[in-house]
VEXVO-661197 format. One record per residue: residue number from 0; residue in one letter; z, y, x of N, C-alpha, C in turn. Coordinates in pm, 1 decimal. Atoms other than C-alpha are relative to their C-alpha. Layout:
N
+------+------+----------+----------+----------+----------+----------+----------+----------+----------+----------+
! resi ! resn !     n.zz !     n.yy !     n.xx !    ca.zz !    ca.yy !    ca.xx !     c.zz !     c.yy !     c.xx !
+------+------+----------+----------+----------+----------+----------+----------+----------+----------+----------+
!  NUM !    A !        Z !        Y !        X !        Z !        Y !        X !        Z !        Y !        X !
...
+------+------+----------+----------+----------+----------+----------+----------+----------+----------+----------+
# end
This chain:
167
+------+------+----------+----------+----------+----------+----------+----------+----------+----------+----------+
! resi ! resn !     n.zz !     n.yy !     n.xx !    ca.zz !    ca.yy !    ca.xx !     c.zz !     c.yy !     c.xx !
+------+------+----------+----------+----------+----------+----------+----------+----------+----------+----------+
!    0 !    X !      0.0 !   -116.0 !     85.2 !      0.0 !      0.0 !      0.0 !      0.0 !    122.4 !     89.9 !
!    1 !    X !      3.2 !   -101.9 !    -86.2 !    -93.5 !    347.9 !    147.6 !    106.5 !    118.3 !    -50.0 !
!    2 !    X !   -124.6 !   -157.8 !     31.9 !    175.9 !    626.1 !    157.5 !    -72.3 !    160.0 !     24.5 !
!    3 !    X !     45.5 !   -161.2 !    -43.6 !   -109.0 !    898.7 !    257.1 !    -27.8 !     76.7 !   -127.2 !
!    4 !    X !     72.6 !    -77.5 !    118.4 !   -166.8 !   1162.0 !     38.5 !     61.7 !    -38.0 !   -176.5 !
!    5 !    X !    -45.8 !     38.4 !    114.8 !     60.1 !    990.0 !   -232.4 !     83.4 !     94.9 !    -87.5 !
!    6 !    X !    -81.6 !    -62.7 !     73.1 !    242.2 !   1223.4 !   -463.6 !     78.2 !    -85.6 !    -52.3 !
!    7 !    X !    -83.8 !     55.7 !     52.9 !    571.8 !   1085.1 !   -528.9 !     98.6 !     36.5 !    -99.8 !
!    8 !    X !    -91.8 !    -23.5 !    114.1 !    879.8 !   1053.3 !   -831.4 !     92.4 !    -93.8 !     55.6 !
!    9 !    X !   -148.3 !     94.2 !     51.5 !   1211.0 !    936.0 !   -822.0 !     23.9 !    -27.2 !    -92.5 !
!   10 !    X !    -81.7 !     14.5 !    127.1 !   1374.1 !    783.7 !  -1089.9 !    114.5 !    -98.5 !     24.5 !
!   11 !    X !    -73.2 !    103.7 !     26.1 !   1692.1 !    595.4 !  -1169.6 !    -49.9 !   -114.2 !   -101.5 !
!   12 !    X !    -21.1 !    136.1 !    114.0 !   1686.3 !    236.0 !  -1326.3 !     90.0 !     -2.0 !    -54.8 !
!   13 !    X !   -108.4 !     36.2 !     72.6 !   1904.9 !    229.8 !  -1598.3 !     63.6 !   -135.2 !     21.4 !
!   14 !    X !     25.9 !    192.2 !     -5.5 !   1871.5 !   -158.8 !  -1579.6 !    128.3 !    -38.8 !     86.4 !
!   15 !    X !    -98.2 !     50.5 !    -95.0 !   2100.4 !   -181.2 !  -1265.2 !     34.5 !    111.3 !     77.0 !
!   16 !    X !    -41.3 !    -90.3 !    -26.7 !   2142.0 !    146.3 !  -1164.9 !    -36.9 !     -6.0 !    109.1 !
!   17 !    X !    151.1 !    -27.0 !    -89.3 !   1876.6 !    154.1 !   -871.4 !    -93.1 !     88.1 !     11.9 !
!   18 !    X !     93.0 !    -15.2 !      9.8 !   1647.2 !    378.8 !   -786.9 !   -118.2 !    -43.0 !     79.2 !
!   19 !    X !    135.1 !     34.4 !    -41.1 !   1291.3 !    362.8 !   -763.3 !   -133.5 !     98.6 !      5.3 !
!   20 !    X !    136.6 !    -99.8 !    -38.2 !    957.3 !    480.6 !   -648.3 !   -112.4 !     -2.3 !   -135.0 !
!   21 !    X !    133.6 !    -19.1 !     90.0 !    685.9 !    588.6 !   -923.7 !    -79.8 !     48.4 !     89.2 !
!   22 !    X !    105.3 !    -39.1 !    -72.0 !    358.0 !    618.6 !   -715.8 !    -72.1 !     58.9 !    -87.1 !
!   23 !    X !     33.5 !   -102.8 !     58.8 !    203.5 !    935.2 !   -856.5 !   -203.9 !      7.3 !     39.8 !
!   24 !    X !    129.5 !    -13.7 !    -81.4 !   -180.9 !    893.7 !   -717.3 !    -84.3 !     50.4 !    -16.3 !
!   25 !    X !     72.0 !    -68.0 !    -52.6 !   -410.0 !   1119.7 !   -619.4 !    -86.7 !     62.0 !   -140.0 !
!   26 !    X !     91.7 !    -42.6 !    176.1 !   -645.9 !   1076.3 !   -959.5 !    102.8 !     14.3 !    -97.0 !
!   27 !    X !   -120.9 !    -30.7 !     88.0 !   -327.2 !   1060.5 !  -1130.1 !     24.2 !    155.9 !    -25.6 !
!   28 !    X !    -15.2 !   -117.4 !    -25.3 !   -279.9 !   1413.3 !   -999.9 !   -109.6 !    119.9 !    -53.9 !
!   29 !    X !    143.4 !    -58.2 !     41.8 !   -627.4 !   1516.0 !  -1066.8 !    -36.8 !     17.5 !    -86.0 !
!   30 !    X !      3.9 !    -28.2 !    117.5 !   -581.6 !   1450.3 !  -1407.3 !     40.1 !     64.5 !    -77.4 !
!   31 !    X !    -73.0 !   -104.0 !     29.0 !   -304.1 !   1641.7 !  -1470.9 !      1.7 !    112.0 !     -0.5 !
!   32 !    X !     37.2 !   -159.7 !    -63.6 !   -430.3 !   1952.9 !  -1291.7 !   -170.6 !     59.7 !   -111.2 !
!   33 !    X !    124.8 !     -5.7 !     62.2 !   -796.1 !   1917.8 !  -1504.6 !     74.4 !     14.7 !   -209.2 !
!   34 !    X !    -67.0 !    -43.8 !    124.5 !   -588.8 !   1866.0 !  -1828.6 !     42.8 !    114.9 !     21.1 !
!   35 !    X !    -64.6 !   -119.6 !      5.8 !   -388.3 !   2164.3 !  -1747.4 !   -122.9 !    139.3 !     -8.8 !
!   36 !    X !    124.6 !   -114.2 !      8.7 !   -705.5 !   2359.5 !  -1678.5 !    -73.1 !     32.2 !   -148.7 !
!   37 !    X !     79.3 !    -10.0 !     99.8 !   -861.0 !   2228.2 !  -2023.6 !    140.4 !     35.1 !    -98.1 !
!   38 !    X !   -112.4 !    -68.3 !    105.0 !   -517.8 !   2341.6 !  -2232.8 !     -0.8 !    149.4 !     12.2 !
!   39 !    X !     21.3 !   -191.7 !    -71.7 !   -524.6 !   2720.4 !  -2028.5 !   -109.0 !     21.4 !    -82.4 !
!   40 !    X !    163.2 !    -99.9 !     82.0 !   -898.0 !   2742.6 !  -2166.8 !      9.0 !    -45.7 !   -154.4 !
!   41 !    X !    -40.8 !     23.0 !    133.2 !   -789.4 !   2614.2 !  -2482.8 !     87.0 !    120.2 !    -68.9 !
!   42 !    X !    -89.3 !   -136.5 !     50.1 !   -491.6 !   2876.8 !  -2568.3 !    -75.2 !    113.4 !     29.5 !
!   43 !    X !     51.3 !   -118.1 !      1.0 !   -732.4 !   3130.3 !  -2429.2 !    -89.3 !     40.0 !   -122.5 !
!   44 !    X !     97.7 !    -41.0 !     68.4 !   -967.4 !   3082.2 !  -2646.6 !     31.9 !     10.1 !   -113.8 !
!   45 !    X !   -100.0 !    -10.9 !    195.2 !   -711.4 !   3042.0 !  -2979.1 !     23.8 !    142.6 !     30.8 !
!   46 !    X !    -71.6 !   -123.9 !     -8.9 !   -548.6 !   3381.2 !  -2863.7 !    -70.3 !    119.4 !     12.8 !
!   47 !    X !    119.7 !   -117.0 !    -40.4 !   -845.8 !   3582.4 !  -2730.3 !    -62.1 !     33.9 !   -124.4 !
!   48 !    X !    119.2 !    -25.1 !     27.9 !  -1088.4 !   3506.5 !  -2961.3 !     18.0 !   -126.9 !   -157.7 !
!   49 !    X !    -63.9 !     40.4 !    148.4 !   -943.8 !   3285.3 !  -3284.5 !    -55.7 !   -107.6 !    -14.3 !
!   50 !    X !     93.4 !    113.4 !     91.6 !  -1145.9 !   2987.3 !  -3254.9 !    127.6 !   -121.7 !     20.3 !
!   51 !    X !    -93.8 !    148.7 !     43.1 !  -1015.3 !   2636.6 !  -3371.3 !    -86.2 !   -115.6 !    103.3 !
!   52 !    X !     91.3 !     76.2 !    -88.9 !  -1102.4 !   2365.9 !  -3179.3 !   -145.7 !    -87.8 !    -10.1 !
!   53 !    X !    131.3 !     10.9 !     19.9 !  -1393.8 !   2285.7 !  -3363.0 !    -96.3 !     74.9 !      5.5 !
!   54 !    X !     98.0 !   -170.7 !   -122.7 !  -1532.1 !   2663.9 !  -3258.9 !      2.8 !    -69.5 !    134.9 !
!   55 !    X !     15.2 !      5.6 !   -142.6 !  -1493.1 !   2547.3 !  -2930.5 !    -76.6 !   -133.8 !      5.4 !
!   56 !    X !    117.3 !     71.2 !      5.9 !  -1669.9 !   2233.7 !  -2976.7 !    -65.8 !     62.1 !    -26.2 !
!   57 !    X !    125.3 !   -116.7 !     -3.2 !  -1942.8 !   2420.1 !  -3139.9 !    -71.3 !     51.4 !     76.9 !
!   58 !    X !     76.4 !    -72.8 !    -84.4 !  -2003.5 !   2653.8 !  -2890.8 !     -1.0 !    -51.4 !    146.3 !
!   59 !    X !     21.6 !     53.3 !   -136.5 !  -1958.2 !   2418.6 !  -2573.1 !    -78.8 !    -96.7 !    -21.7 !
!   60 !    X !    101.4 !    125.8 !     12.8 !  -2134.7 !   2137.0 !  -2708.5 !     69.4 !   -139.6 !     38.1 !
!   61 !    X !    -90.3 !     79.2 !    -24.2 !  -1842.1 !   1896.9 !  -2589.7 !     92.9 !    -24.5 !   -123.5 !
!   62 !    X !   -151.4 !     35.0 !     97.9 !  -1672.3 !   1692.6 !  -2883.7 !    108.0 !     33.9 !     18.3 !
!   63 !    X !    -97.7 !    -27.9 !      9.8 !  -1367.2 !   1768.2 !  -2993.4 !     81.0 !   -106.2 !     64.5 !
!   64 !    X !    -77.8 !    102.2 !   -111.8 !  -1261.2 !   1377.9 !  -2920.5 !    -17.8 !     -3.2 !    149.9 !
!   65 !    X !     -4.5 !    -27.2 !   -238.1 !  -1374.1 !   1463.1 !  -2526.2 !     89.3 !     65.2 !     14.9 !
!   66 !    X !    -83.5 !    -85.9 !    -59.8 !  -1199.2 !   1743.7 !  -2514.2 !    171.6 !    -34.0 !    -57.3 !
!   67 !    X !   -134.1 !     47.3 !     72.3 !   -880.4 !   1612.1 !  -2699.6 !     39.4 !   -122.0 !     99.1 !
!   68 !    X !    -37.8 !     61.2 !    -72.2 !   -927.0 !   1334.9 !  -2441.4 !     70.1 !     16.8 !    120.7 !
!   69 !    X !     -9.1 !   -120.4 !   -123.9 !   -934.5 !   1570.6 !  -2154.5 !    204.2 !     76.4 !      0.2 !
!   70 !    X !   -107.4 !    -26.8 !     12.0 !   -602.4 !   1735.4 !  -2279.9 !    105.3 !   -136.0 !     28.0 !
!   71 !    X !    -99.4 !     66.0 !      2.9 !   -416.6 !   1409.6 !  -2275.4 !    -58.2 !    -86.9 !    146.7 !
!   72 !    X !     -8.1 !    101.0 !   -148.3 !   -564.6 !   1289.6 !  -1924.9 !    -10.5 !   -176.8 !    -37.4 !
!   73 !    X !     13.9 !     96.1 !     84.7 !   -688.1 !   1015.0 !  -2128.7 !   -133.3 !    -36.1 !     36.7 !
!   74 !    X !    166.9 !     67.5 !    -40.5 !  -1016.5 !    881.5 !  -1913.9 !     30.2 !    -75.2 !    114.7 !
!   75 !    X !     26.9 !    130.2 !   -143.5 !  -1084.8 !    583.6 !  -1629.0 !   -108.6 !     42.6 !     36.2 !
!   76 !    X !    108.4 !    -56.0 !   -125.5 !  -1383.9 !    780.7 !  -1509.4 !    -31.2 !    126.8 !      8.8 !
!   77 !    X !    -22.7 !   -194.9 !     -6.7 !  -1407.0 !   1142.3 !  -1420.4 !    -89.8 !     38.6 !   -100.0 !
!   78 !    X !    123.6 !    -73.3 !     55.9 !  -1576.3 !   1353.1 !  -1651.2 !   -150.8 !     16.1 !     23.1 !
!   79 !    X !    145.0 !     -7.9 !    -28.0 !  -1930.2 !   1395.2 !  -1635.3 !    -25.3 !    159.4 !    -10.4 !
!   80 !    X !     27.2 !   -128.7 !    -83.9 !  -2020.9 !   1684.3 !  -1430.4 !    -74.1 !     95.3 !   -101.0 !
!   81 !    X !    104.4 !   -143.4 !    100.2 !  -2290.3 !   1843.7 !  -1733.9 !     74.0 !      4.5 !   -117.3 !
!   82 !    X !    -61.2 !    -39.8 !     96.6 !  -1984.2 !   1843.3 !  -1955.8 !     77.2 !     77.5 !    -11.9 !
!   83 !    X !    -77.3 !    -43.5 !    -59.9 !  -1783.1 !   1995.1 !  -1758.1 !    -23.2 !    149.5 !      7.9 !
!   84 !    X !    122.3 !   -127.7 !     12.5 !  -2030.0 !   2284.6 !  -1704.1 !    -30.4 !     39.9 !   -108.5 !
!   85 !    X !     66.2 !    -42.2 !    119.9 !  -2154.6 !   2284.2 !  -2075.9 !    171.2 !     73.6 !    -83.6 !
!   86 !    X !   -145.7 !      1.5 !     15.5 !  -1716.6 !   2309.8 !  -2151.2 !     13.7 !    224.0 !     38.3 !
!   87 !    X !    -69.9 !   -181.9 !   -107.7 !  -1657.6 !   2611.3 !  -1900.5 !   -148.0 !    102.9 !    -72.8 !
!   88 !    X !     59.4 !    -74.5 !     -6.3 !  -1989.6 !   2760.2 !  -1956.1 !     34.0 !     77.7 !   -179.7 !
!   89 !    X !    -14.0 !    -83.2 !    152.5 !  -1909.6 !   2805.9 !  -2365.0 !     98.8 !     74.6 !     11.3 !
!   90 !    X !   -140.9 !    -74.2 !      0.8 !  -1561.6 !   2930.2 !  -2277.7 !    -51.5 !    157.7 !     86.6 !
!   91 !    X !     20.5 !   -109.1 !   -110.4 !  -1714.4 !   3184.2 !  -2000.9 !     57.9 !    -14.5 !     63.9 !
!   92 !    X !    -67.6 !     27.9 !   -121.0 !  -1527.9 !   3009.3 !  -1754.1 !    -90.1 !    -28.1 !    108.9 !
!   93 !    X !     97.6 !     36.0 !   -109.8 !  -1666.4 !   2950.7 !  -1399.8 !     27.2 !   -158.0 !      9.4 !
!   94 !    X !    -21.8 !    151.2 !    -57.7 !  -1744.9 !   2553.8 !  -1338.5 !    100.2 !    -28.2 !     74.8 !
!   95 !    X !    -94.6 !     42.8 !    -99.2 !  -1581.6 !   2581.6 !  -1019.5 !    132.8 !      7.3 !    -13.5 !
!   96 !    X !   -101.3 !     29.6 !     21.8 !  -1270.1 !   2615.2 !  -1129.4 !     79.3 !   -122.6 !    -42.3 !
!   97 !    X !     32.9 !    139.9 !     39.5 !  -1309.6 !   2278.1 !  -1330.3 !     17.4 !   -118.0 !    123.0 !
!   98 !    X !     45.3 !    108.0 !    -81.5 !  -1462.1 !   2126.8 !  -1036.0 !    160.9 !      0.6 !     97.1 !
!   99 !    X !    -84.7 !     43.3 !    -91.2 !  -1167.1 !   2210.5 !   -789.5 !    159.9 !    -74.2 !    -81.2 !
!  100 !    X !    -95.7 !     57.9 !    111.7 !   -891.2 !   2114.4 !  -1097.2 !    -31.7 !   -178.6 !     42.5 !
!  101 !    X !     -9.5 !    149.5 !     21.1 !  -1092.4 !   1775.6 !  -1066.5 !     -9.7 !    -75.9 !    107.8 !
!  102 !    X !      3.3 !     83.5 !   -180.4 !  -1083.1 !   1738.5 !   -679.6 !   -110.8 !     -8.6 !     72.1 !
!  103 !    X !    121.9 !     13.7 !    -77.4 !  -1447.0 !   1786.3 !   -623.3 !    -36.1 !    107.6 !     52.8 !
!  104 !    X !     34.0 !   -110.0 !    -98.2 !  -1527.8 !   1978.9 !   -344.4 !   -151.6 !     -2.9 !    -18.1 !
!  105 !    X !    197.8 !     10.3 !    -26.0 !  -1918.4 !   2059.1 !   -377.8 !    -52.2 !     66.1 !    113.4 !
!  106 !    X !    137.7 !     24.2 !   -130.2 !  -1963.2 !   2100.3 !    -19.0 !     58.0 !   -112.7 !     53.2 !
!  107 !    X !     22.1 !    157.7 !    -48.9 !  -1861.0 !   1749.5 !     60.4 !   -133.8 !    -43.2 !     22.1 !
!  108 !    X !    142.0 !     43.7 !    -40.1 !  -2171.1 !   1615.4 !    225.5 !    -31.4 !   -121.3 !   -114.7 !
!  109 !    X !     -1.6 !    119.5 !     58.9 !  -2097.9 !   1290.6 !     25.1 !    -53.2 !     -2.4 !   -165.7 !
!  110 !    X !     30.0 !    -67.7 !     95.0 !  -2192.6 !   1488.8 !   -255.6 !   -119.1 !     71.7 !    -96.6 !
!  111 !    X !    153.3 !    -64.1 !      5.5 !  -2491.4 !   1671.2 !   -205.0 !   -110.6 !    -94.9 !    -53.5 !
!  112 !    X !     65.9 !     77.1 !     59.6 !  -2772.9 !   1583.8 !   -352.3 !   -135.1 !    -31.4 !    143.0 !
!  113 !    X !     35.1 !     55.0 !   -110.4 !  -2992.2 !   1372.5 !   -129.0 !   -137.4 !     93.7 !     22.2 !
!  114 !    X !    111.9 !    -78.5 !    -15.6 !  -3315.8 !   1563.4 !     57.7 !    -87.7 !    -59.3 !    -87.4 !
!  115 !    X !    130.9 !     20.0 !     68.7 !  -3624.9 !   1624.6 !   -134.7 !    -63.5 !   -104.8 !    126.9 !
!  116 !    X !    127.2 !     17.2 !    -64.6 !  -3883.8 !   1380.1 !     42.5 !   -135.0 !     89.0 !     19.9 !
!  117 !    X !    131.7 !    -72.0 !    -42.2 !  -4200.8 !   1559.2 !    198.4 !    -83.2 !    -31.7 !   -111.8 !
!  118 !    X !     17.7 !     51.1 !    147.0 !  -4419.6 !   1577.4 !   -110.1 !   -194.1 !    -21.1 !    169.2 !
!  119 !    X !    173.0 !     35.5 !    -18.9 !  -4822.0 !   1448.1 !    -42.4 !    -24.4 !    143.4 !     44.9 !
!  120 !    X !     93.1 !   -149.8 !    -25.0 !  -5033.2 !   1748.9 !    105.7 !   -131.3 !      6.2 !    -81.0 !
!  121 !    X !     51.4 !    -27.7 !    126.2 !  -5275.5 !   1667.9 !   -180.0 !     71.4 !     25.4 !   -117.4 !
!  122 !    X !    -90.8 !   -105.4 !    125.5 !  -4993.2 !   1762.7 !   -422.7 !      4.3 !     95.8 !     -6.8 !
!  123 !    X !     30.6 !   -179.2 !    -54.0 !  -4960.4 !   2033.6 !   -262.4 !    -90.1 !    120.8 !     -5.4 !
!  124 !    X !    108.0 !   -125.3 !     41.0 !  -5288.0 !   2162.2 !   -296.2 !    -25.4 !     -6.1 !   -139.8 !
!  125 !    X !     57.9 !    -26.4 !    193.9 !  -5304.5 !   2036.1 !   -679.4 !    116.0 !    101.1 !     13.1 !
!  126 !    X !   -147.1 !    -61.1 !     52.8 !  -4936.4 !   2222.5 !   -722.4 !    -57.3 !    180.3 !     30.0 !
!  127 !    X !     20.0 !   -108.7 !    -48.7 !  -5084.7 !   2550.3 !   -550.5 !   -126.4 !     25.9 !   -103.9 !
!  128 !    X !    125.2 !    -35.7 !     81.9 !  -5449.4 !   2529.0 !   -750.4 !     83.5 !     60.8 !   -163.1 !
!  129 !    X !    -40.1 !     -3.4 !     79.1 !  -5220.1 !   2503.5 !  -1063.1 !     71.5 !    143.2 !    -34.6 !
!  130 !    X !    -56.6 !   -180.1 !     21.6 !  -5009.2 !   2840.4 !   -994.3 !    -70.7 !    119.1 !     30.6 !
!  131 !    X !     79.2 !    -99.4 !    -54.3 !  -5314.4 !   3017.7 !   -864.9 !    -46.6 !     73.5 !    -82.3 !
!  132 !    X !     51.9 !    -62.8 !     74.0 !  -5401.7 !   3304.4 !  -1088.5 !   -195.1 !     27.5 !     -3.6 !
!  133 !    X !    166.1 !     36.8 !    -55.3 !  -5757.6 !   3283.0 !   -969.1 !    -76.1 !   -107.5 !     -9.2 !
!  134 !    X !    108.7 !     74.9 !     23.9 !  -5858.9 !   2955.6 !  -1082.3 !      6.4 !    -46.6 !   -174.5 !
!  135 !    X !      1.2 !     30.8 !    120.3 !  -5940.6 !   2905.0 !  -1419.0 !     78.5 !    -71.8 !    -94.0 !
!  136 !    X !   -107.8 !     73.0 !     80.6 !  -5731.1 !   2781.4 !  -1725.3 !   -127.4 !   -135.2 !    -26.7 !
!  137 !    X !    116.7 !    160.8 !     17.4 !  -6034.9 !   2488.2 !  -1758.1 !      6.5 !    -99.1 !     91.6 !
!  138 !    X !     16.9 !    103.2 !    -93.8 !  -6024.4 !   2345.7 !  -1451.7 !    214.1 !     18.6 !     15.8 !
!  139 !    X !   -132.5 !     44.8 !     53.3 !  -5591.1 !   2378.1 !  -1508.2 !      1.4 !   -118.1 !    -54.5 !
!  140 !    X !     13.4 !    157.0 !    121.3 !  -5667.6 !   2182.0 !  -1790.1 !     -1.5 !   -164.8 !     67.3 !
!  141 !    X !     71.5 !    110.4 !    -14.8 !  -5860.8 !   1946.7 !  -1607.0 !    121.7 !    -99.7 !    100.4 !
!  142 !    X !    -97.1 !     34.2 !   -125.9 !  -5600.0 !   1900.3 !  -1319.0 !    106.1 !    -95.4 !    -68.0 !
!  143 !    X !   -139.4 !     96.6 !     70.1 !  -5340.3 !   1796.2 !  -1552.1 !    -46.9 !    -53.9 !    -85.3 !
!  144 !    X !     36.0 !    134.8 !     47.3 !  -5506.8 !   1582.3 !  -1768.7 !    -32.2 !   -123.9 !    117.4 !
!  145 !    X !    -13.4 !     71.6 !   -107.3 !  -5594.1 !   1402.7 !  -1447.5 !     75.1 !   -100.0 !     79.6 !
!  146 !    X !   -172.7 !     49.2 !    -69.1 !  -5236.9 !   1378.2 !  -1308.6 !     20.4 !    -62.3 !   -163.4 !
!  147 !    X !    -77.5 !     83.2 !    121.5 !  -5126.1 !   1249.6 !  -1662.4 !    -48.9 !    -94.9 !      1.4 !
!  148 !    X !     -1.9 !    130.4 !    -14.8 !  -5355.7 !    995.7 !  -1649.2 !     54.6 !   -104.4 !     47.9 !
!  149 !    X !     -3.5 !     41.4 !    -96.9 !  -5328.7 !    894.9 !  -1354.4 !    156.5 !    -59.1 !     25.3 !
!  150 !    X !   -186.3 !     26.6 !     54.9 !  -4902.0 !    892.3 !  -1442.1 !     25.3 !   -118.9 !    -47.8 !
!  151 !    X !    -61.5 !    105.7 !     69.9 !  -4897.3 !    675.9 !  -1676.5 !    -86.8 !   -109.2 !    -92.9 !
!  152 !    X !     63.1 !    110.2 !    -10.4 !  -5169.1 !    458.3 !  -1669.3 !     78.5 !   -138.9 !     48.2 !
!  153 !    X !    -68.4 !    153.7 !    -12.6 !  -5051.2 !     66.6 !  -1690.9 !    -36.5 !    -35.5 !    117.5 !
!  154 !    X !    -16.7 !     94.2 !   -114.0 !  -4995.7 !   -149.6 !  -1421.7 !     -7.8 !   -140.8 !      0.8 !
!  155 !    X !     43.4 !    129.2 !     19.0 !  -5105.5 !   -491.8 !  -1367.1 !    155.2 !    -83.0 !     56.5 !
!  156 !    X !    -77.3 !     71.6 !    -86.2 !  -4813.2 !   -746.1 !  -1266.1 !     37.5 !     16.8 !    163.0 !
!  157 !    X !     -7.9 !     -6.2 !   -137.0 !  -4867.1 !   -709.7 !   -894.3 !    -26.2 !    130.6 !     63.3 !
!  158 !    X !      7.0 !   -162.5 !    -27.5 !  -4887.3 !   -328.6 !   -909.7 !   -105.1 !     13.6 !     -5.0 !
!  159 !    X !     96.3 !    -48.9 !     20.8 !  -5223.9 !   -283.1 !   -907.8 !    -66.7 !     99.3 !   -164.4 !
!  160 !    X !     64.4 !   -109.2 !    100.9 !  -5395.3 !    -12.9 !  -1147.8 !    -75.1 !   -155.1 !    -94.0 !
!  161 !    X !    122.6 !     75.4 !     82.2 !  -5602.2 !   -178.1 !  -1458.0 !   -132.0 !     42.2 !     17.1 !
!  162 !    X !    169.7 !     -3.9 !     13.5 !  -5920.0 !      9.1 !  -1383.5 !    -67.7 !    -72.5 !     63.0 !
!  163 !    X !     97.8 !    138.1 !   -105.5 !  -6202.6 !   -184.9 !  -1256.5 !    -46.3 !     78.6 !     95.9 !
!  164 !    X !     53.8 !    -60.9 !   -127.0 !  -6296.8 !    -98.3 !   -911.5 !   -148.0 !    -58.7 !     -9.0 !
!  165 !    X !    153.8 !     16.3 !    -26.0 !  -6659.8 !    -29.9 !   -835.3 !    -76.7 !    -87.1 !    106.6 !
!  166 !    X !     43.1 !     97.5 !   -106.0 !  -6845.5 !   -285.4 !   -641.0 !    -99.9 !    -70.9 !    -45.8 !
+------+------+----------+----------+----------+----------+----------+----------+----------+----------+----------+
# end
């Protein structure tokens, strides 16, 4: 069992009159501090501004049972990050406040979102023809009907395209 970083409790045992360790842990902590954050923006928003907590659903777009969950630290997997955001953003709260309540640092590398790959240098020139004010909305057209085909055209079992090659 690790003792780093553990937030601890005492308590007596009634039982035999012993005490003992309650291990307090880390997400334990995390939950408490994220509830506390979602009760603060809760009373703000009864006191400020009169809504009930179905105004505040409403205008965040986050059920009432989420956020009723949220208050009681009542989840086994962290929130989901575009609820979190859709939450704060109805209240006019900043995310980040959220985010550090829930322990996530967003410059953790572990975090980031992984590099774009180098795109094709024929994408590139369709992607550039496409924003070019100088080439026609027809041959636009044509570009992206093209690419759509070309998208989501079927696939044979072994990856190959269905069209028939010329020969």
């Amino acid at each position: 069992m690790s003792h780093t970083r553990d937030k601890s409790a005492s308590h007596d045992d009634p039982a035999d009159g012993r005490s003992y360790r309650r291990r307090v842990t880390h997400a334990h902590a995390r939950k408490i501090e994220f509830a506390a954050f979602v009760r603060r923006a809760l009373d703000d928003a009864r006191t400020a501004r009169a809504w009930s907590g179905t105004e505040v659903s409403r205008r965040t777009g986050v059920s009432r049972q989420t956020i009723n969950r949220w208050v009681r630290g009542d989840w086994s997997s962290a929130p989901e990050a575009a609820r979190v955001v859709s939450f704060c953003e109805g209240l006019g709260l900043d995310p980040a406040a959220a985010f550090a309540a829930l322990g996530w640092d967003r410059t953790d590398p572990s975090r980031r979102r992984p590099e774009t790959p180098p795109m094709d240098p024929d994408v590139e020139a369709l992607l550039r023809r496409l924003v070019d004010p100088g080439v026609s909305d027809l041959e636009k057209f044509h570009i992206r009907e093209t690419v759509r085909y070309l998208a989501y055209r079927p696939l044979l079992p072994d990856g190959r395209s269905t069209d028939k090659k010329a020969g």
